[in-house]
VOTI-236342 format. One line per field, with one value per residue (C-alpha): residue in three letters; x negated, y, z. Coordinates in steps of 0.05 Angstrom, whole numbers. Layout:
N
aa <- [ALA_...] $
xx <- [X_...] $
yy <- [Y_...] $
zz <- [Z_...] $
# end
This chain:
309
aa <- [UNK_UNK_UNK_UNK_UNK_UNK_UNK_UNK_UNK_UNK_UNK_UNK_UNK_UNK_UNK_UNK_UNK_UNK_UNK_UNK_UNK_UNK_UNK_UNK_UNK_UNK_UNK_UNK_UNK_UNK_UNK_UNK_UNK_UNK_UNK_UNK_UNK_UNK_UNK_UNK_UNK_UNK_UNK_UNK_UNK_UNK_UNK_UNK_UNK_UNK_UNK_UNK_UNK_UNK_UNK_UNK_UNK_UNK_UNK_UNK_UNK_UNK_UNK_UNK_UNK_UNK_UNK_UNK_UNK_UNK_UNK_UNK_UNK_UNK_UNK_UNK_UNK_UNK_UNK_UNK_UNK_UNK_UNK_UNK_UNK_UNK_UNK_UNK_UNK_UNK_UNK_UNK_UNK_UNK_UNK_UNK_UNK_UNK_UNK_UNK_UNK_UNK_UNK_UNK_UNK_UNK_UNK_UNK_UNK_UNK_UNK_UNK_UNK_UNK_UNK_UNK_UNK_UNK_UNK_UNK_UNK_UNK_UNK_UNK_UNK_UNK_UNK_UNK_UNK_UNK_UNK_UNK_UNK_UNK_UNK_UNK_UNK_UNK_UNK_UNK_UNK_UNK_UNK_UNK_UNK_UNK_UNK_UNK_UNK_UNK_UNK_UNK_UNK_UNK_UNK_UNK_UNK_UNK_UNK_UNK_UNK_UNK_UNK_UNK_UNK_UNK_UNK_UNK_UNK_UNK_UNK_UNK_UNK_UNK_UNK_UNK_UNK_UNK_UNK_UNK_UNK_UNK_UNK_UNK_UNK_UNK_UNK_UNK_UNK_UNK_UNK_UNK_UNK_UNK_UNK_UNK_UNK_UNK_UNK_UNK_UNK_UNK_UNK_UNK_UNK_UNK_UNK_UNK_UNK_UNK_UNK_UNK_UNK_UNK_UNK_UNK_UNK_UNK_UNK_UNK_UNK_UNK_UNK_UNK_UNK_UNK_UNK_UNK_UNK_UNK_UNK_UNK_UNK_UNK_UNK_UNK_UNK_UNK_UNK_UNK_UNK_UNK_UNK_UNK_UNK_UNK_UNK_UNK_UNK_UNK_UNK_UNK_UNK_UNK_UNK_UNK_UNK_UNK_UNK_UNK_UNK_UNK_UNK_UNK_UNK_UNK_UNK_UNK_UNK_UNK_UNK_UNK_UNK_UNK_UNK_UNK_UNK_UNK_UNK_UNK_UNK_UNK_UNK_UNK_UNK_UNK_UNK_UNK_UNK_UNK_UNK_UNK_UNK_UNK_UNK_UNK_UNK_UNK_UNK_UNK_UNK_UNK_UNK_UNK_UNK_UNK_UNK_UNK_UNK] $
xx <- [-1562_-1509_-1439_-1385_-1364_-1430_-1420_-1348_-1373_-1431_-1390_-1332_-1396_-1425_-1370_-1345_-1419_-1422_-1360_-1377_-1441_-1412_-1360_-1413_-1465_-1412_-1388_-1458_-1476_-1417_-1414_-1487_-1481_-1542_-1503_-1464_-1529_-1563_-1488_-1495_-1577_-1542_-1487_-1542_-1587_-1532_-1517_-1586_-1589_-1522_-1562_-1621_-1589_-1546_-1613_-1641_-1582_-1597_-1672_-1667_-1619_-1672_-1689_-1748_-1810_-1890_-1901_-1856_-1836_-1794_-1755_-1745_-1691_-1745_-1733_-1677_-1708_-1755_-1705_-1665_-1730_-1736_-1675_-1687_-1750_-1715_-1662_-1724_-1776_-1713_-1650_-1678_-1732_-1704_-1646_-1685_-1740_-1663_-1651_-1713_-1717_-1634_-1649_-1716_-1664_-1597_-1546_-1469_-1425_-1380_-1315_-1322_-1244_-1286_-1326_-1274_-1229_-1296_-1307_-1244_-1248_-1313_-1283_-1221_-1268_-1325_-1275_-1240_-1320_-1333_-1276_-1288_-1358_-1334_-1276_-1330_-1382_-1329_-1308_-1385_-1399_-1337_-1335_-1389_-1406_-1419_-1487_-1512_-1478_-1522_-1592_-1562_-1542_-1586_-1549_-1575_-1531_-1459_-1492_-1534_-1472_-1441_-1491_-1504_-1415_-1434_-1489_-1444_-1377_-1426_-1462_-1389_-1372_-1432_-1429_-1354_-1368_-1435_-1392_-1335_-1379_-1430_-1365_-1324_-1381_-1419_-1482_-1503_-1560_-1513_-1506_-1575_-1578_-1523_-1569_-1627_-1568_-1558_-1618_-1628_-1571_-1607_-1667_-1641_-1607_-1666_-1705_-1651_-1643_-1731_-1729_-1675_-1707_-1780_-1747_-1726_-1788_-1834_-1802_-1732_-1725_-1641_-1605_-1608_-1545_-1575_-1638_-1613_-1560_-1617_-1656_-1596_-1580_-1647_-1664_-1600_-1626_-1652_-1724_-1751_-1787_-1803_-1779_-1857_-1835_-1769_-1788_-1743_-1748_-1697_-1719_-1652_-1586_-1561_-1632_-1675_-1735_-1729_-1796_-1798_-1845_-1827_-1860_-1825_-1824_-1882_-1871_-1825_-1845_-1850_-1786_-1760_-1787_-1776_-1700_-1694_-1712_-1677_-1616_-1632_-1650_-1572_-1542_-1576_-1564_-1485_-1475_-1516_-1509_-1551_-1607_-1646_-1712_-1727_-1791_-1797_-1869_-1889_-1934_-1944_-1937_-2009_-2028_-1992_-2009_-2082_-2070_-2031_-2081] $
yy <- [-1582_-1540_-1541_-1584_-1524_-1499_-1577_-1552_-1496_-1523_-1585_-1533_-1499_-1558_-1590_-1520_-1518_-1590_-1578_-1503_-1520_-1581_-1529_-1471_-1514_-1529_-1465_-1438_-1490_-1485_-1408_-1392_-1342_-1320_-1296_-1358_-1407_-1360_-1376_-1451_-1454_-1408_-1467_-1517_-1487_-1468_-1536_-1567_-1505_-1541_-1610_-1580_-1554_-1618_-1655_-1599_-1609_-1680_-1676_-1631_-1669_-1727_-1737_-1712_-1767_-1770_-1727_-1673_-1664_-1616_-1644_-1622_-1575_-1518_-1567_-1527_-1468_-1494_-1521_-1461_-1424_-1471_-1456_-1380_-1408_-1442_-1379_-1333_-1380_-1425_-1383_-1308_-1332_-1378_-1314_-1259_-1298_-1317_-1249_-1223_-1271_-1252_-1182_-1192_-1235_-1222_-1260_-1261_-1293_-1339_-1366_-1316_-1340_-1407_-1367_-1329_-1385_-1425_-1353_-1351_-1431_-1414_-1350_-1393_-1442_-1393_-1352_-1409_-1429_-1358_-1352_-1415_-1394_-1327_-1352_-1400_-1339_-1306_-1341_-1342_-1264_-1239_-1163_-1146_-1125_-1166_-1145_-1145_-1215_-1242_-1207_-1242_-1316_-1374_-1419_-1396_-1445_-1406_-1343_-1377_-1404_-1336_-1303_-1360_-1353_-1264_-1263_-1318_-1272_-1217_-1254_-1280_-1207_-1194_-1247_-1225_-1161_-1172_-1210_-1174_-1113_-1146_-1158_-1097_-1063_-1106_-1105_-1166_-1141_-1141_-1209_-1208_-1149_-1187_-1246_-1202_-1178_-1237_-1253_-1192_-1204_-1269_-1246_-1197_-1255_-1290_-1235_-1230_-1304_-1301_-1244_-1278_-1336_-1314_-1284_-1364_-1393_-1348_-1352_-1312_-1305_-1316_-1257_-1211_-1214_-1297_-1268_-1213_-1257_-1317_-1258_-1234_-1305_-1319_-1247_-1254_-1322_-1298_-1346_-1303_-1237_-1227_-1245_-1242_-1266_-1298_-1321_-1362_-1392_-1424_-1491_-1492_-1459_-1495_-1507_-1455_-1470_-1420_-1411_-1378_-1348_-1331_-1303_-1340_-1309_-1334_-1378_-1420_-1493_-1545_-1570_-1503_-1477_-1555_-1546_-1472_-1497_-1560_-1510_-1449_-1510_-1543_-1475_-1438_-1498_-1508_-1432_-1442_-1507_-1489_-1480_-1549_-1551_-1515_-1498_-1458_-1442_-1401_-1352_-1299_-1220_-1204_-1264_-1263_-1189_-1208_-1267_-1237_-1187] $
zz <- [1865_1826_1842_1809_1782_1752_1710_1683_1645_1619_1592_1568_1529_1505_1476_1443_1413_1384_1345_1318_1295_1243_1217_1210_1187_1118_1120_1105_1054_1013_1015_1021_1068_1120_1171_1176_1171_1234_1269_1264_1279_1349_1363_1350_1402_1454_1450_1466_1521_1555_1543_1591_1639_1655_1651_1697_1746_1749_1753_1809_1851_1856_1936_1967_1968_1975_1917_1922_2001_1990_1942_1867_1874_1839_1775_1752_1753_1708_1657_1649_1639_1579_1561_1555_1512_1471_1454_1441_1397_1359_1356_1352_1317_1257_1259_1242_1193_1152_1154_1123_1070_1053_1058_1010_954_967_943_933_986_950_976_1039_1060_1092_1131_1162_1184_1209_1249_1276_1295_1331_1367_1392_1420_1452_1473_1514_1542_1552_1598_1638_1651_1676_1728_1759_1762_1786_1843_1865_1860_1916_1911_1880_1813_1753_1752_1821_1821_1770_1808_1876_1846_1862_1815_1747_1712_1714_1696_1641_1601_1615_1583_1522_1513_1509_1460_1420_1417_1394_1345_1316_1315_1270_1226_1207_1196_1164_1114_1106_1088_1043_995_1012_996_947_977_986_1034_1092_1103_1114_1164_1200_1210_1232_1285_1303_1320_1366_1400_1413_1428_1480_1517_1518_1554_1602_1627_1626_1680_1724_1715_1737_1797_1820_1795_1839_1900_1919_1991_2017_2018_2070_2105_2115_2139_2183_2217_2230_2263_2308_2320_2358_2382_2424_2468_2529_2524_2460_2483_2406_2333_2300_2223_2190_2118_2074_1997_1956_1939_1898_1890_1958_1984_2026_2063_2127_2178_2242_2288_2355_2419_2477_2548_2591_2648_2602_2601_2545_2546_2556_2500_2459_2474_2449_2377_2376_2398_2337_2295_2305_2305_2239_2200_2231_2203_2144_2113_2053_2098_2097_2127_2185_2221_2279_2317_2388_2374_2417_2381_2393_2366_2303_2281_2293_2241_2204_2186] $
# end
């Protein structure tokens, strides 16, 4: 399940959204202007993105039961997979085909004075989402950099509304200039490129949350600092002769699925060997609370290459 914090930036964007796409919406009908239309059908579609991902959060925070054992933490994954969809086919898409058909019958902006103060409305308000999103991506990525940060998160939420608030500053950018030039200028045509702009930018971001996305959908193993400090954690207990295989999958941003299999010492007994799990079982998941389900089986080394082959 996503963080508390993951919720505040998605409800910052969402809200920002829902108002800047009324305002852009009559902008672009009263001064007929492509740019601005492609701006609104963006706010329109950021705004269902925010929708899905609070569904998504709430979907996957449903408890485990017959059907899906492991719970349906992967469910979020899957929505903000849609979500990248829904960016690529809806806002790139109904972008660029505005552009085109601007650029094939240009037309003069008229009162381009609206535009500009809907613009700077919009930029105020992305500009305040944009900035939430980043201080709670922030405080998840430590030292690292921005985009090593986004290749390591498990949460795609934060990053997703990071991204949506980008490719919306850019796309304001465009549309001002796009219509600033088209009557500074007088060519009409611009306003039209603009849109096609737009739409790239949007495409671009779409492509982007797909490939991070895929990533989480397929399986990500924890990070390796997790993994390598499970492995120490059990290597240093003086009943395993051998650590054969430690594999773990995120279930969820705060759920991973971790498996071991060990070669205990011979000569151990059952309850020897019975109290040895219970014990990395209570430890790994004190140290790692994100770490769920655990499962843990002897095997000896010889045994487990020969299977394993």
């Amino acid at each position: 399940m996503a963080k508390p914090s993951s919720k505040k930036a998605i409800f910052a964007a969402l809200t920002g959204n829902s108002l800047i796409a009324v305002t852009k919406f009559a902008a672009a009908a009263v001064t007929g202007s492509s740019a601005m239309f492609s701006e609104a059908i963006h706010s329109v579609v950021d705004t269902g993105n925010q929708a899905l991902l609070l569904y998504g959060i709430k979907q996957s925070a449903r408890p485990a039961d017959r059907s899906h054992p492991f719970g349906y933490g992967l469910e979020l994954y899957f929505w903000t997979f849609v979500v990248a969809i829904l960016i690529f086919g809806l806002g790139a898409g109904v972008s660029i085909y505005e552009g085109l058909a601007k650029v094939k019958n240009p037309q003069a902006i008229t009162n381009p004075t609206l535009n500009y103060m809907v613009l700077a409305f919009a930029m105020v308000f992305e500009s305040a989402a944009w900035y939430i999103a980043f201080k709670e991506f922030r405080k998840s990525k430590g030292s690292v950099g921005l985009i090593t940060a986004v290749r390591r998160s498990k949460d795609p939420t934060v990053f997703t509304v990071l991204f949506e608030d980008t490719a919306a500053l850019l796309g304001l950018l465009v549309a001002v200039l796009g219509i600033y030039l088209s009557g500074a200028l007088n060519l009409p045509i611009l306003d039209g490129v603009a849109s096609i702009l737009i739409g790239i930018i949007l495409a671009t971001n779409a492509a982007l949350l797909a490939y991070e996305c895929k990533g989480l959908l397929t399986g990500e193993s924890a990070s390796e600092a997790v993994v390598s400090r499970i492995k120490w954690i059990i290597a240093e207990n003086a009943t395993v002769l051998h650590v054969n295989e430690v594999l773990t999958l995120h279930l969820g941003p705060n759920d991973i699925l971790l498996n071991v299999s060990l070669d205990f010492k011979d000569g151990l007994s059952s309850s020897q060997v019975e109290e040895a799990i219970s014990n990395f079982e209570s430890r790994i998941k004190g140290e790692f609370p994100e770490i769920t389900r655990v499962f843990i089986e002897a095997q000896s080394w010889v045994a487990h290459r020969a299977g394993a082959k």
